[in-house]
C-alpha positions in Angstrom: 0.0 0.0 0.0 1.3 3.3 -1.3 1.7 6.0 1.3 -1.8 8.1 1.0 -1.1 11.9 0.0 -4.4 13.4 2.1 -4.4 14.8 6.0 -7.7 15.3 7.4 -8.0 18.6 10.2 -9.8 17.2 13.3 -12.4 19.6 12.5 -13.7 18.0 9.5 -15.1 15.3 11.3 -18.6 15.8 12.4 -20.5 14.0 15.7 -24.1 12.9 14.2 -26.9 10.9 16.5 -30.2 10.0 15.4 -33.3 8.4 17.3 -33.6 5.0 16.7 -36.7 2.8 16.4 -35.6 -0.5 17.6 -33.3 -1.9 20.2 -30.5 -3.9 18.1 -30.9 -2.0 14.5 -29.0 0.9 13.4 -30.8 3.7 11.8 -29.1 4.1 8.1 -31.6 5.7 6.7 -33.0 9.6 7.1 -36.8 8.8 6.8 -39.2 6.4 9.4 -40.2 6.0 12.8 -40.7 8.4 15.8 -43.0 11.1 15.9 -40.1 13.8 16.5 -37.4 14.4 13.7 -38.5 11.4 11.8 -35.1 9.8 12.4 -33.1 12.6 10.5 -29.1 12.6 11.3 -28.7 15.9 13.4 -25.1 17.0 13.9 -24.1 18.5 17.2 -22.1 21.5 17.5 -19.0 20.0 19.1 -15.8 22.0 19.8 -14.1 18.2 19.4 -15.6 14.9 19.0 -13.3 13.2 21.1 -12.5 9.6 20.5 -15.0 6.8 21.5 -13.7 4.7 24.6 -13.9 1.1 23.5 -13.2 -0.9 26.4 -11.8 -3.9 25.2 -11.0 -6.8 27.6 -7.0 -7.7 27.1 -5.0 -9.8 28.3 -1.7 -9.1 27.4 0.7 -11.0 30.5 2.8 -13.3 29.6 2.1 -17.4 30.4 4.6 -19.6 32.5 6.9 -20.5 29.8 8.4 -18.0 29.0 9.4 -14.5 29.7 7.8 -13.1 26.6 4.4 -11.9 25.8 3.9 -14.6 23.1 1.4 -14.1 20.0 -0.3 -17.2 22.0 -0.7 -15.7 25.0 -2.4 -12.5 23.8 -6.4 -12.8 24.5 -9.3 -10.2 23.6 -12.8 -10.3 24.2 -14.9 -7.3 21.9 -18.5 -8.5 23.6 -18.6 -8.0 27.5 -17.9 -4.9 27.3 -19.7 -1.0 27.2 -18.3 2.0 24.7 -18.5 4.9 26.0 -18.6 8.1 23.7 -18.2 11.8 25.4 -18.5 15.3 23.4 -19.1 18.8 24.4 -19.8 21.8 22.6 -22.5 24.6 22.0 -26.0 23.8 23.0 -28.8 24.0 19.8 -32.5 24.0 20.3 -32.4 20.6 17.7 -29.8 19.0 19.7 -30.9 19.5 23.0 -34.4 18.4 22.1 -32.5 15.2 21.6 -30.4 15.0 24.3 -32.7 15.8 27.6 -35.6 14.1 26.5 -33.6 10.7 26.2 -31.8 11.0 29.7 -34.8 12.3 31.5 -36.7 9.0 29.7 -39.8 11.6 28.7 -42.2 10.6 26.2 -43.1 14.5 25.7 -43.0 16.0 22.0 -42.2 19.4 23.5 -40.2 21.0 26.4 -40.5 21.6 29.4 -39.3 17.8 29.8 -38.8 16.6 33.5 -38.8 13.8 35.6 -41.3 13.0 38.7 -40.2 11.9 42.1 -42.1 8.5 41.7 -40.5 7.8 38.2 -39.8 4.2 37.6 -37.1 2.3 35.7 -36.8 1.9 32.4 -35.4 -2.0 30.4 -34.4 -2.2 26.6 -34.3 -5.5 25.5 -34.2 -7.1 21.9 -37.8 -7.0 21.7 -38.1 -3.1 22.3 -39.2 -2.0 19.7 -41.4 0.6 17.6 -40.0 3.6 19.9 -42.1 6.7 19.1 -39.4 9.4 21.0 -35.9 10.0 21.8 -35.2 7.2 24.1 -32.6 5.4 21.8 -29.8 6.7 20.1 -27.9 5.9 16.6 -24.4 7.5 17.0 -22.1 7.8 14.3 -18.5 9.5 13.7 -18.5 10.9 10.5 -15.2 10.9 8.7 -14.0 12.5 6.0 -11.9 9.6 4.9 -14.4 7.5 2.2 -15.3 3.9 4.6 -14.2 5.0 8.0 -17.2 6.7 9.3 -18.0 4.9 12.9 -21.2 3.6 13.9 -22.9 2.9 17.0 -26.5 1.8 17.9 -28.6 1.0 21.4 -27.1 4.4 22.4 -28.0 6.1 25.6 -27.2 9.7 26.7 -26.5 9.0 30.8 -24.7 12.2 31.7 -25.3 15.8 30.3 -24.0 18.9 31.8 -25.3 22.5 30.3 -23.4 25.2 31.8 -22.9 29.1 30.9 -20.6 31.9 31.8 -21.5 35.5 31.9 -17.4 36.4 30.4 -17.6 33.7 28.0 -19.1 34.2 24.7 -21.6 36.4 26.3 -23.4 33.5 28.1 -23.6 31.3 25.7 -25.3 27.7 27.2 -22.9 24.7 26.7 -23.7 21.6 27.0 -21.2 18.2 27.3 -22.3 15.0 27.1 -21.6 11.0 27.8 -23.5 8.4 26.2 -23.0 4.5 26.6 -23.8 1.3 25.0 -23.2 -2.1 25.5 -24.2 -3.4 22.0 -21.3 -4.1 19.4 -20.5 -1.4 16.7 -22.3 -1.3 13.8 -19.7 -0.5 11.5 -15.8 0.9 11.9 -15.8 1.3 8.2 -19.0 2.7 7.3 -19.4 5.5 4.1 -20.0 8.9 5.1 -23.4 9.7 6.2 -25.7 11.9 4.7 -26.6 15.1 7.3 -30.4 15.8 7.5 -30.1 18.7 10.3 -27.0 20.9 10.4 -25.8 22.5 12.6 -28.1 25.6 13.4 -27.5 29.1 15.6 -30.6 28.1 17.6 -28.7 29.0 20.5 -29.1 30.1 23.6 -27.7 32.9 26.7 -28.0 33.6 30.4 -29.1 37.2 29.0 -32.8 35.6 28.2 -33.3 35.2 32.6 -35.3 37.6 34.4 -33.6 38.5 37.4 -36.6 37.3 39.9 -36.6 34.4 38.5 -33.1 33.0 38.8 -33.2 32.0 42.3 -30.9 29.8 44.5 -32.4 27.0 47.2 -35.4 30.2 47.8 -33.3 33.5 47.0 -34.6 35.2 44.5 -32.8 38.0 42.5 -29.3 36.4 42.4 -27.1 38.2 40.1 -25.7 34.7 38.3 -22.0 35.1 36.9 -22.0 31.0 36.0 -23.7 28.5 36.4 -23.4 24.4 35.6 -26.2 21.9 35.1 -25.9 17.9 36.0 -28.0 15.8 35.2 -26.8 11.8 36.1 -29.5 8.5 35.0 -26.9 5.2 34.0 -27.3 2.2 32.3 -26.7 -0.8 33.7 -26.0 -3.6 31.4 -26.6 -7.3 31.2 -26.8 -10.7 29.8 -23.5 -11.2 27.5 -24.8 -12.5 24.0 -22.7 -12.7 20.5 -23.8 -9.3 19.8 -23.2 -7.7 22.9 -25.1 -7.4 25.8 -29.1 -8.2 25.7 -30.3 -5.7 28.6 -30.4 -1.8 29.0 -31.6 -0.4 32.1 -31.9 2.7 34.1 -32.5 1.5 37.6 -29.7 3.5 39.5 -30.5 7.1 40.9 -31.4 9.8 38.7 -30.0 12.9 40.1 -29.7 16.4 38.8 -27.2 19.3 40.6 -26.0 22.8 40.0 -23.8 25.0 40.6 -23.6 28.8 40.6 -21.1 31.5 41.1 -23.4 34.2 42.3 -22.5 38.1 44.0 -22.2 38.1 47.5 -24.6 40.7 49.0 -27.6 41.5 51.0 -29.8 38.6 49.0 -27.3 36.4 48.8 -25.3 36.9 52.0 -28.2 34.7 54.1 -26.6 31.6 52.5 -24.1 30.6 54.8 -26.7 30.7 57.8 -29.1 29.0 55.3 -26.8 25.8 54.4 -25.2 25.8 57.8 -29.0 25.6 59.2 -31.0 23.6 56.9 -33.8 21.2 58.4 -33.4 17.3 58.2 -35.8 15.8 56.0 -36.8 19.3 54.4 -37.2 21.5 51.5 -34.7 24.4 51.5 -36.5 26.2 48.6 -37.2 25.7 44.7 -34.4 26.8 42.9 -35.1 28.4 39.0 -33.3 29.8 36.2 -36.0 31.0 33.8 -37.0 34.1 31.7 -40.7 34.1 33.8 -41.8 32.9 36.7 -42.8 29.1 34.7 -40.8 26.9 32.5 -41.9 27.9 28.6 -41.1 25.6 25.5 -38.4 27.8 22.8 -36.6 30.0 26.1 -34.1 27.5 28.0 -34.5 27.3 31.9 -34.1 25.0 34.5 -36.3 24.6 38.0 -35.9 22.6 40.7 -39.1 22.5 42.6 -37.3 21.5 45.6 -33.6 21.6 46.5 -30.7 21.5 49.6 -28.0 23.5 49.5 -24.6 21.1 49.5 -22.2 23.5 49.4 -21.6 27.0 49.7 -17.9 29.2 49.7 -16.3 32.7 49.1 -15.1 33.0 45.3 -12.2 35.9 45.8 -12.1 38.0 42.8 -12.5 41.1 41.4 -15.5 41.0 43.5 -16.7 38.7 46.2 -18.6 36.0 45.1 -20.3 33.1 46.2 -19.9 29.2 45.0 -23.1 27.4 45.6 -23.9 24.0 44.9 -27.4 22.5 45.1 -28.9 19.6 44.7 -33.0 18.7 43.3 -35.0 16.5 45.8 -38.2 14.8 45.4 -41.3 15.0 46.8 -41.9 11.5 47.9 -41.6 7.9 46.6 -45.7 8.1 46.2 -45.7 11.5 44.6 -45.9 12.5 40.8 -44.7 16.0 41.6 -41.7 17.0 39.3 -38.3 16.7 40.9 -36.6 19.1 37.9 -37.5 20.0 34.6 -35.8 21.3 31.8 -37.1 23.5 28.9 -35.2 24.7 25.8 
């Protein structure tokens, strides 16, 4: 094989993910299924597209024998195993209709999407199938080399972070992102992928909140100079078969955090006393970052009804600030009330 003449620049590869209809198949084509985006390939805005982690299981010590690692000896198992596939980049109205719907396992067809304090799991199995939202993913690297295009399927978004800064492209939301699977690739040399949905300026800024509406475990009128966004629901895989593993779950907590650097003064002062103080088994307050006093599909926000405070610190710089963590809690096993929802 000749030595090939072309380079590539990282950013000519492109991140794409589609919803996929059934557990087990790969979504190749740009027309079916679901009820939102009809399957189209939609390409986030990624500052990198990383490299997919592929977790193989090696063994690669040598036997008794011999000192040597011998071509015998080496041993590689591609089945019980889960890729993992992490990007970040600027958040899009088409992307992160994707993105929170799937990890917050909502059926909804517009935001606000959230998750109730009595939600149940959720199993994928090879008979799943027909899925009318975004609960499965088709993932795929695009490469601008012709065959090399990577594909994944039974793809799950399990960790998603949206976060702003008030010095940092004016408050433009970012978002970063981890999906799993524990399914075998589709393809490592797949052709290049048609894009259905590219990448937009739907985007979106800390500019849109009102300022009594972005309030902190029950203080209103914060004066926000960051903020970040977690939101935490794993898989949990099972049952080893030739084609990967046969069972997707999310059984494990489902958890959603933030944290804010806000100005220290007379509303924001009380914190201290507030997470130093808070009641066992209580409530401190609902905490909200919106452009009105209620969640609205097209403006992004975030609102936990109720939250604790778990953590609160000086930030020294050119002013003093505060660094406040806090943390969404439910209403009760038995209750349907929303523990946090999302709208975008």
């Amino acid at each position: 094989m000749a030595i090939d003449a072309n380079a590539y620049s990282p950013k000519q590869f492109t991140f794409l993910i589609a919803e996929q209809d059934d557990f087990g198949t790969f979504n190749l084509e740009s027309t079916g299924g679901g009820t939102r985006d009809a399957n189209n390939w939609v390409a986030l805005d990624v500052d990198s597209i990383g490299s997919p982690s592929l977790n193989l299981n090696q063994g690669i010590e040598p036997r008794t024998g011999s000192r040597i690692l011998q071509a015998t000896d080496f041993f590689q198992d591609n089945k019980a195993k889960v890729i993992e596939m992490s990007v970040s980049g600027t958040a899009t109205t088409e992307v992160l209709d994707m993105l929170i719907p799937n990890i917050t396992q909502s059926a909804d067809t517009s935001s606000p999407y959230g998750i109730a304090s009595n939600i149940g799991s959720q199993t994928f199995v090879a008979a799943t199938d027909d899925q009318q939202d975004m609960q499965i993913f088709s993932i795929a690297y695009n490469s601008p080399s012709s065959g090399n295009t990577l594909g994944f399927k039974d793809c799950f978004c399990t960790s998603l972070s949206l976060s702003g800064d008030s010095g940092t492209e004016g408050g433009r939301v970012k978002f970063s992102a981890t999906f799993k699977t524990g399914t075998l690739p589709e393809d490592l040399t797949d052709g290049l992928l048609t894009v259905d949905t590219a990448i937009t300026s739907n985007n979106y800024f800390m500019s849109s909140w009102d300022a009594d509406d972005r309030i902190v475990a029950g203080i209103a009128n914060c004066l926000v100079n960051s903020f970040n966004l977690n939101i935490e629901n794993d898989m949990v895989f099972s049952g080893i078969s030739s084609t990967g593993y046969e069972s997707a779950a999310r059984v494990g907590e489902i958890s959603a955090t933030a944290d804010f650097s806000v100005k220290y003064d007379a509303n924001t002062d009380v914190l201290f006393e507030n997470f130093h103080d808070q009641a066992a088994g209580a409530s401190e307050g609902a905490t909200l970052m919106a452009h009105q006093a209620s969640l609205a599909d097209g403006s992004f926000g975030f609102k936990f009804a109720s939250s604790v405070i778990t953590s609160v610190a000086f930030n020294e710089g050119d002013m003093m600030m505060l660094d406040v963590s806090v943390k969404a809690v439910g209403a009760g096993t038995g209750e349907s009330t929303v523990l946090f929802e999302v709208a975008c």
